[in-house]
C-alpha positions as a Markdown table, in Angstrom:
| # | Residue | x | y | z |
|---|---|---|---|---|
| 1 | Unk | -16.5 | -3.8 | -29.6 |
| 2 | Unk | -12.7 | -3.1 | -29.0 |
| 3 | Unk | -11.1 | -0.8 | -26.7 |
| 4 | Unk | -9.8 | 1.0 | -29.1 |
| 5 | Unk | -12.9 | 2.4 | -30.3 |
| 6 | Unk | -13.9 | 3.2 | -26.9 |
| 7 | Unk | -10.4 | 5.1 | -26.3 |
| 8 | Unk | -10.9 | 7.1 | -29.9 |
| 9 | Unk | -14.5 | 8.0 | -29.1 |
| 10 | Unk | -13.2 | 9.7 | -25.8 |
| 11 | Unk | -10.3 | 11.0 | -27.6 |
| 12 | Unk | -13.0 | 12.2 | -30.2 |
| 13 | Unk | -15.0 | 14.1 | -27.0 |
| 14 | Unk | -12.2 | 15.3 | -25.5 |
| 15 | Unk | -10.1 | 16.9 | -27.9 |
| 16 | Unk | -13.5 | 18.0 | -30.1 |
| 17 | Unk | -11.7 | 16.8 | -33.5 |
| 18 | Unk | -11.8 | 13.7 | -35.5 |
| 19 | Unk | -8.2 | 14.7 | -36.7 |
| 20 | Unk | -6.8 | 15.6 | -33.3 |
| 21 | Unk | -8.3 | 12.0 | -32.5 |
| 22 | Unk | -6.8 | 10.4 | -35.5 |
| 23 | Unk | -3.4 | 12.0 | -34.6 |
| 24 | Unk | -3.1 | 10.9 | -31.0 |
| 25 | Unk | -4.4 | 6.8 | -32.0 |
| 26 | Unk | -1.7 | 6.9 | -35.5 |
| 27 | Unk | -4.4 | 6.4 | -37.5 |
| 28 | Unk | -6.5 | 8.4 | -40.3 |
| 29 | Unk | -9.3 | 10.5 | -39.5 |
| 30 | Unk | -11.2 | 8.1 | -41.6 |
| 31 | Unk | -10.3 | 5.3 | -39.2 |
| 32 | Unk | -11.7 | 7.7 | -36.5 |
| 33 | Unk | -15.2 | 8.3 | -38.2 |
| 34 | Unk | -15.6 | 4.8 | -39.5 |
| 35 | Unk | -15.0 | 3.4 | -35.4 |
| 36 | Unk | -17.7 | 6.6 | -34.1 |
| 37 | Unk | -20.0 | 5.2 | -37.3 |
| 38 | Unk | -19.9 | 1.3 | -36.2 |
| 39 | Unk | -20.7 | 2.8 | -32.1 |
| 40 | Unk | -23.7 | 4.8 | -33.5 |
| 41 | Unk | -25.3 | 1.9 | -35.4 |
| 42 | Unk | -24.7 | -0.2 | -32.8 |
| 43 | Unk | -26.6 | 2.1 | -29.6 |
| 44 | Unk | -29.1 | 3.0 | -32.8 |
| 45 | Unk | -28.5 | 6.8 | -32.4 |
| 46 | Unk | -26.4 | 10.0 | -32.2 |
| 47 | Unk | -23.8 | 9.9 | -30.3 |
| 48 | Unk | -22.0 | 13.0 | -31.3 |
| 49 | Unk | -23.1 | 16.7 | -32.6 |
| 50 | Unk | -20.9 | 17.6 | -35.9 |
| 51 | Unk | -20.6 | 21.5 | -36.6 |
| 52 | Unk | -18.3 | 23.5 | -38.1 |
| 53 | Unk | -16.5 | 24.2 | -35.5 |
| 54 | Unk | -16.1 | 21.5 | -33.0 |
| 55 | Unk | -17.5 | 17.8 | -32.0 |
| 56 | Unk | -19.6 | 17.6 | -29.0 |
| 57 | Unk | -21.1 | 14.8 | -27.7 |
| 58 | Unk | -25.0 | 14.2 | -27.6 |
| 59 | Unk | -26.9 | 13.7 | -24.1 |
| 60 | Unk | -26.3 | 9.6 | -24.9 |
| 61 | Unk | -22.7 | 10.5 | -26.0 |
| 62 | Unk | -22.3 | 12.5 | -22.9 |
| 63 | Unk | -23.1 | 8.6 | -20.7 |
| 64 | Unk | -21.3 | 6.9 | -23.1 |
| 65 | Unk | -17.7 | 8.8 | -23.0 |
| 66 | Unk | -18.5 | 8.4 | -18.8 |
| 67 | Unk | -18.9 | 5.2 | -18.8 |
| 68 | Unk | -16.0 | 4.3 | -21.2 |
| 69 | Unk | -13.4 | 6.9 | -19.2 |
| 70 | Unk | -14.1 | 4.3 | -16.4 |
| 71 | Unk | -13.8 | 1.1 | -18.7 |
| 72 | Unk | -10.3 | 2.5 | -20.3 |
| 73 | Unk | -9.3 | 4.0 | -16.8 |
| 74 | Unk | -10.2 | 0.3 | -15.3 |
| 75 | Unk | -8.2 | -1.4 | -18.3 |
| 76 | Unk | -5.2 | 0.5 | -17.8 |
| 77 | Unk | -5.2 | -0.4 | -13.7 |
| 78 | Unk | -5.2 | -3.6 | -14.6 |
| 79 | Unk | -2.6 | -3.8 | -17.1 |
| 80 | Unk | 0.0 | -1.7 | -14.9 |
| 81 | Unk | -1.0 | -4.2 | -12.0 |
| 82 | Unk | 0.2 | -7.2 | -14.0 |
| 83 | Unk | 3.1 | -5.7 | -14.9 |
| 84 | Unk | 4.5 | -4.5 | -11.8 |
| 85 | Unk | 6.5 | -7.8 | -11.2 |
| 86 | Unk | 9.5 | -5.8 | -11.7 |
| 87 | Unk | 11.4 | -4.5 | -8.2 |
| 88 | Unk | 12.1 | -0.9 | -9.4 |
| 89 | Unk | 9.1 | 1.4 | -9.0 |
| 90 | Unk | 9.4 | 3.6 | -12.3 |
| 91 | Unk | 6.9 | 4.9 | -14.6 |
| 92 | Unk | 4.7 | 8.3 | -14.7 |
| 93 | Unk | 2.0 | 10.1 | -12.8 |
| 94 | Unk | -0.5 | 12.5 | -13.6 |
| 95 | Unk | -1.0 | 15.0 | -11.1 |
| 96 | Unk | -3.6 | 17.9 | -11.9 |
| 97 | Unk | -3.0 | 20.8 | -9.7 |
| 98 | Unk | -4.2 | 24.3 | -9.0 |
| 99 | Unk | -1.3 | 27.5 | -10.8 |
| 100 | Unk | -0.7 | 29.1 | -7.4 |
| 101 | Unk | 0.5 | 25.4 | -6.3 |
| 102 | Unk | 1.7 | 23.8 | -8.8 |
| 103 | Unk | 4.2 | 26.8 | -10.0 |
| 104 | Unk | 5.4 | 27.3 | -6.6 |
| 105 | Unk | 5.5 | 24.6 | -4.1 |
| 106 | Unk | 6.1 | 21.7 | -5.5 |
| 107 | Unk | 9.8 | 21.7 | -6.5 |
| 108 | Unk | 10.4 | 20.5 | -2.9 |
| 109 | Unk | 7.9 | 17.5 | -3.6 |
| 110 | Unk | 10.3 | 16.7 | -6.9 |
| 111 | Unk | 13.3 | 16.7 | -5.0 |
| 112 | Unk | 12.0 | 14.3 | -2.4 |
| 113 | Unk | 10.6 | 12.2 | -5.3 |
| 114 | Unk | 13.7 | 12.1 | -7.1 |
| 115 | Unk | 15.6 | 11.4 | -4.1 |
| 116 | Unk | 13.4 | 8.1 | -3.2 |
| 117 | Unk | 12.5 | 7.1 | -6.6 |
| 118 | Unk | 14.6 | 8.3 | -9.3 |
| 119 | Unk | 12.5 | 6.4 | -12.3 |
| 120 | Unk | 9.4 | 7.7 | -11.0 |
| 121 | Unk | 7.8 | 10.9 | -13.7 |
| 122 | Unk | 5.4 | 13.5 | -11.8 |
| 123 | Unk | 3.7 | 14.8 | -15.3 |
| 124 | Unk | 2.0 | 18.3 | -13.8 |
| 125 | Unk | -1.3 | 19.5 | -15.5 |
| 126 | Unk | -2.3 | 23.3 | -14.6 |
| 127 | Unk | -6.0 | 23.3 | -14.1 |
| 128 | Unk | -8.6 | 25.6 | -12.3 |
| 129 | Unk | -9.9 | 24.3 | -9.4 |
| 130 | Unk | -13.6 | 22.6 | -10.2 |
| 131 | Unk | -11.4 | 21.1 | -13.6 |
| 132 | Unk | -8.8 | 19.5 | -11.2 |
| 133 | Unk | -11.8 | 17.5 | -9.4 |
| 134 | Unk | -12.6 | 16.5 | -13.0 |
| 135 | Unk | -9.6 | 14.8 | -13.8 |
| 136 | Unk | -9.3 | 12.7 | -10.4 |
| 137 | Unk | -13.2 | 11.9 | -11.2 |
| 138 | Unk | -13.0 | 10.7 | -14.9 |
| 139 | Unk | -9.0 | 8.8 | -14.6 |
| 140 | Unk | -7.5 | 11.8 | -16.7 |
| 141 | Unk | -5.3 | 12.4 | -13.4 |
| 142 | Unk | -4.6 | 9.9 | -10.2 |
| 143 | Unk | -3.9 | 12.5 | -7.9 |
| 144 | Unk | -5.6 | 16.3 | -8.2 |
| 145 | Unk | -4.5 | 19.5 | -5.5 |
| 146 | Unk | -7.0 | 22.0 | -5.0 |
| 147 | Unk | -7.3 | 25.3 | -2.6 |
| 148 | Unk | -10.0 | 24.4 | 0.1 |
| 149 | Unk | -11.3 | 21.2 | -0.7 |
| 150 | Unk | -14.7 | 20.5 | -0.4 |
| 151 | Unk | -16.3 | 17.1 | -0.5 |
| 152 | Unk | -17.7 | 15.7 | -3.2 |
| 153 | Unk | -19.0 | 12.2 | -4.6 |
| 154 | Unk | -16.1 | 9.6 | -5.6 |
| 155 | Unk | -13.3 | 11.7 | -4.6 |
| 156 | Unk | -11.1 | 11.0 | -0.9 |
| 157 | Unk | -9.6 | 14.1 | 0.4 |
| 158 | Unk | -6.0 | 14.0 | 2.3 |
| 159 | Unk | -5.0 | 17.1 | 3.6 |
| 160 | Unk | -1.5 | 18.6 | 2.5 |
| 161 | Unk | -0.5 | 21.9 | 3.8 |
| 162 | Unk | -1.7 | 24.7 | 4.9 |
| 163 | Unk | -0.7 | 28.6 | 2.9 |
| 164 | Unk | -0.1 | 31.2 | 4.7 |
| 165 | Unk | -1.5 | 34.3 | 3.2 |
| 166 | Unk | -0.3 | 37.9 | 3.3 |
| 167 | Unk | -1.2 | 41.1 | 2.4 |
| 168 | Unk | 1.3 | 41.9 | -1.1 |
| 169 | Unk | 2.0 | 45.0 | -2.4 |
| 170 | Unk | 4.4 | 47.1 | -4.3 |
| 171 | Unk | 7.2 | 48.4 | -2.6 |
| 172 | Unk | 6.1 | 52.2 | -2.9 |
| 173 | Unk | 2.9 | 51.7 | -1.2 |
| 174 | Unk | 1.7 | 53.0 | 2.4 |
| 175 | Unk | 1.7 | 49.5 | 3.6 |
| 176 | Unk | 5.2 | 48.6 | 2.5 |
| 177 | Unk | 6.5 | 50.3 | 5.7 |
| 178 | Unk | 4.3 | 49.2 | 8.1 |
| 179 | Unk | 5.4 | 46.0 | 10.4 |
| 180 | Unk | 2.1 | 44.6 | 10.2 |
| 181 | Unk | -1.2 | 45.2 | 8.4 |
| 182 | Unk | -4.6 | 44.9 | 9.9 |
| 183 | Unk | -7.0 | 43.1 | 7.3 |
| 184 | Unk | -9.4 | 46.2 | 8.2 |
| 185 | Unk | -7.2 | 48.8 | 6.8 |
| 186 | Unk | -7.8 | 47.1 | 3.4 |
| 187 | Unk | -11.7 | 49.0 | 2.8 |
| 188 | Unk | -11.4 | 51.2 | 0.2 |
| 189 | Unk | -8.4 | 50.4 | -1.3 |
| 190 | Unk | -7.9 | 49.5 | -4.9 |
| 191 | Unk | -7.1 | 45.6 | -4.3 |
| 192 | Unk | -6.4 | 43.2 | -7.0 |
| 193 | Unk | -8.3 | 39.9 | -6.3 |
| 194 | Unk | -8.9 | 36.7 | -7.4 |
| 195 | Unk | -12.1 | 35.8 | -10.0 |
| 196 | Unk | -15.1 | 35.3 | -8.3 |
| 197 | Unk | -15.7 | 31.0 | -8.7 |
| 198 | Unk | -11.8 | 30.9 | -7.1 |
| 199 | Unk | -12.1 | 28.9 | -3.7 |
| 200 | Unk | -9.5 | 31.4 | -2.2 |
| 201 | Unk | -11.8 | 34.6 | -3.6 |
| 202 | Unk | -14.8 | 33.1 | -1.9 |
| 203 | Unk | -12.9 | 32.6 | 1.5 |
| 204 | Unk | -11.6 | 36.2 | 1.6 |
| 205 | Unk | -15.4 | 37.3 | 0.6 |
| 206 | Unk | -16.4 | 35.7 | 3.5 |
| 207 | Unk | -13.6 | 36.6 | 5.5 |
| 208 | Unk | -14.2 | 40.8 | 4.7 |
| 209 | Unk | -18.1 | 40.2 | 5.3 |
| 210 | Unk | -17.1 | 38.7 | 9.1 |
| 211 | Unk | -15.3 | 41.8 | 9.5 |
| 212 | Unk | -17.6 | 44.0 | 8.0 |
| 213 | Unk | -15.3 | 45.1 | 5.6 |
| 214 | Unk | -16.0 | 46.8 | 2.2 |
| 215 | Unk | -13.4 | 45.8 | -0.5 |
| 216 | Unk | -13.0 | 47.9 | -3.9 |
| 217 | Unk | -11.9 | 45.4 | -5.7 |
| 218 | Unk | -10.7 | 47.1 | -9.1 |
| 219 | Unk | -9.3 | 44.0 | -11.4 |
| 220 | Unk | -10.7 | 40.3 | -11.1 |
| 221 | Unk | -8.3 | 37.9 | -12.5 |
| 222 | Unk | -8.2 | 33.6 | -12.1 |
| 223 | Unk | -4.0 | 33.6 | -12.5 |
| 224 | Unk | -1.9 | 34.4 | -9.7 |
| 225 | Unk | 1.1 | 35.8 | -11.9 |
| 226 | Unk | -1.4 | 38.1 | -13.6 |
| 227 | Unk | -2.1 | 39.4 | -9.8 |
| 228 | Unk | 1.4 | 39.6 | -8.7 |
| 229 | Unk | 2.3 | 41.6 | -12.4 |
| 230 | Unk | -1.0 | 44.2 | -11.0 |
| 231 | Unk | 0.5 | 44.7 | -8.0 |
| 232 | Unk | 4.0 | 45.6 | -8.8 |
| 233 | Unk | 2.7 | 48.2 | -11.4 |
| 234 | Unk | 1.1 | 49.8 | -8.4 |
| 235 | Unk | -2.7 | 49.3 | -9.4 |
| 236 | Unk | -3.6 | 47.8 | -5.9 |
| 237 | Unk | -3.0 | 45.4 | -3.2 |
| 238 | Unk | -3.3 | 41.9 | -3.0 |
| 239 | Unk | -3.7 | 39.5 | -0.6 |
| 240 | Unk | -1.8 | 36.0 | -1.6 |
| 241 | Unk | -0.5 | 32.6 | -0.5 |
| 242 | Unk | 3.1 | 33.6 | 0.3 |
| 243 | Unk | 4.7 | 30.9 | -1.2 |
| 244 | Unk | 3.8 | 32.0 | -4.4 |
| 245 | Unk | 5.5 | 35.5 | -4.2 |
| 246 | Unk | 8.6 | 34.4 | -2.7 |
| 247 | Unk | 10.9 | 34.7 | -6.0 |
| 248 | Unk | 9.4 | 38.5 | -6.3 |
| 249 | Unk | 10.5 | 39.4 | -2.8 |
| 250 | Unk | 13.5 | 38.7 | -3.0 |
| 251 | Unk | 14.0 | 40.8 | -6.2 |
| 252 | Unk | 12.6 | 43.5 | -4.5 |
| 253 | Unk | 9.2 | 44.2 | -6.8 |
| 254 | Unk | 6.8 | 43.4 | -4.0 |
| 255 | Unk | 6.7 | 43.6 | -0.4 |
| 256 | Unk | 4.4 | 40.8 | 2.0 |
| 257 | Unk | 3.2 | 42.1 | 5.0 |
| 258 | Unk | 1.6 | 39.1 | 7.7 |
| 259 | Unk | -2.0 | 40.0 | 9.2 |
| 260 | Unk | -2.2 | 42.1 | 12.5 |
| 261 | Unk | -4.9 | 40.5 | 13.7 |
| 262 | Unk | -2.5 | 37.0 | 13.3 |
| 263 | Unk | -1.7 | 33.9 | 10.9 |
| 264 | Unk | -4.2 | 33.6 | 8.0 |
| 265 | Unk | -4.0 | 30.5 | 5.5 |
| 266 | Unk | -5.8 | 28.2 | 3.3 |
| 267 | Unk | -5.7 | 24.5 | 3.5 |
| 268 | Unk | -4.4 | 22.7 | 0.0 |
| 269 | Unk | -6.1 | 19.1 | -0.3 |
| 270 | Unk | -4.9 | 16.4 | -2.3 |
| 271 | Unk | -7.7 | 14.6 | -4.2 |
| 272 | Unk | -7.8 | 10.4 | -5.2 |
| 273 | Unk | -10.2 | 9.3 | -6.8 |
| 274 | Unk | -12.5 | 6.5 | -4.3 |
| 275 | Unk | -11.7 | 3.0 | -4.6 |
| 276 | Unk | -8.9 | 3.9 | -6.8 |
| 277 | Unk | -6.1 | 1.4 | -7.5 |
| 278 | Unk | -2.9 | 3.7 | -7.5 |
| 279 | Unk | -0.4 | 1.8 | -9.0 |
| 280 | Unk | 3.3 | 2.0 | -7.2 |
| 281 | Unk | 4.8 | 5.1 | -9.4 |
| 282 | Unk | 1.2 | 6.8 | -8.2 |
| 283 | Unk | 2.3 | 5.6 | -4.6 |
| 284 | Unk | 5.4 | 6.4 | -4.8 |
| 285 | Unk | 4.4 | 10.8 | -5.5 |
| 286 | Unk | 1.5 | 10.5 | -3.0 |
| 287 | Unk | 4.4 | 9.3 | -0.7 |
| 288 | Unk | 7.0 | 12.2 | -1.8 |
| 289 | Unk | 3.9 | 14.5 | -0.7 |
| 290 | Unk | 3.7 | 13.3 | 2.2 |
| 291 | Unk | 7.1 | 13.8 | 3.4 |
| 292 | Unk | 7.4 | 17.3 | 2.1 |
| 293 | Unk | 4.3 | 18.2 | 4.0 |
| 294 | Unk | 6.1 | 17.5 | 7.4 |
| 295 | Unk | 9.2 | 19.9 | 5.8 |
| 296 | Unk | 8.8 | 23.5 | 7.5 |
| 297 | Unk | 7.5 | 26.4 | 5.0 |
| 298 | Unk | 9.7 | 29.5 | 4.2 |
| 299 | Unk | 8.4 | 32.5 | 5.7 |
């Protein structure tokens, strides 16, 4: 068994296409079925469902592409370890990140990266947040960033930063003139929140509940800019990481108002995977996060 045919069976599970798998190994989607073929006689059964419409993999499928995620992940450690006899750190990481992070606050982690290692790539995936843990887990990513991380098996949490949230709004609206608002004056009105499964939706759930508070929310959406477009067409409040509304304040469509009752944030977490090897370009970005964690925040 090669490692090729390990890499095009993932590729195969991944992408849910024998031709999408043929295109990203340069080979014919013959090639592809011929390699899933040889696996499948060799394990003596199915290792992939075929329909119409996509490829899944079969409960033994489902161990196998595991298991070889960790094999080609492994592989690819080792290889990058034997060839980092050069001095100059270069090469490119994978870093899969929450949209309300990765759109907004991490230009300053670029510029410390390209100030300390020029040759060094930070490739950004936008993921939601259980998909980020995902990648870390199965090698598609060697460092994640999530909203309120939570513990989980084979993944070492390092704290980042911590968001400070505020109440957003357009700049027509009651609370626009107000100094401060009070997170109680929120019941009843039409608020624009996050989706329900969003880390940041659950905390504010359980933040209103403490307070007794009863929310209307009247749109439910998992994409911050979706939010931030409600809100400056007047359909409701929201309450956001301030970061991310930064460029929208300063054009005047939304006004961010701090909490009366004082600070409110939510800690950002970056995610390795345990036991990982991160080679020096992977060093290099955790580094460059790092530093621009000890960097003040705008307010």
């Amino acid at each position: 068994m090669q490692l090729e045919s390990l890499k095009m069976f993932c590729d195969v599970v991944e992408t849910g296409s024998f031709s999408r798998a043929a295109q990203l190994n340069h080979v014919t989607q013959s090639a592809v079925s011929q390699q899933i073929r040889a696996l499948e006689n060799r394990y003596e059964q199915k290792l992939l469902s075929r329909s119409a419409r996509q490829v899944t993999p079969t409960p033994a499928g489902e161990r196998l592409f595991r298991g070889c995620k960790e094999i080609l992940a492994r592989f690819a450690e080792v290889e990058q370890e034997i060839r980092e006899q050069a001095t100059e750190v270069a090469g490119a990481t994978t870093v899969s990140t929450i949209y309300s992070v990765g759109l907004h606050e991490l230009n300053v982690v670029q510029k410390q990266l390209l100030k300390s290692h020029p040759k060094v790539n930070m490739r950004l995936n936008y993921r939601r947040n259980d998909q980020v843990y995902d990648d870390v887990i199965l090698g598609a990513a060697e460092i994640g960033i999530v909203a309120y991380p939570q513990p989980r098996a084979g993944v070492d949490i390092l704290p980042f930063r911590d968001d400070k949230l505020a109440v957003v709004c357009a700049p027509n609206h009651t609370f626009a003139s107000k100094t401060k608002v009070s997170v109680t004056a929120l019941s009843g009105v039409p608020f624009i929140a996050f989706d329900r499964e969003a880390p940041t939706r659950k905390a504010l759930d359980r933040l209103f509940r403490e307070k007794n508070i009863d929310i209307n929310p009247v749109m439910e959406m998992d994409n911050v800019e979706t939010i931030k477009r409600a809100v400056e067409m007047g359909l409701g409040v929201a309450i956001l990481p301030l970061a991310t509304a930064h460029a929208e304040i300063k054009a005047g469509s939304l006004v961010a108002k701090p909490f009366a009752e004082g600070p409110v944030s939510r800690p950002i977490g970056l995610l390795i995977r345990k036991g990982k090897y991160l080679d020096r370009a992977s060093a290099a970005v955790l580094e460059a996060f790092k530093q621009a964690a000890l960097l003040p925040q705008d307010d």
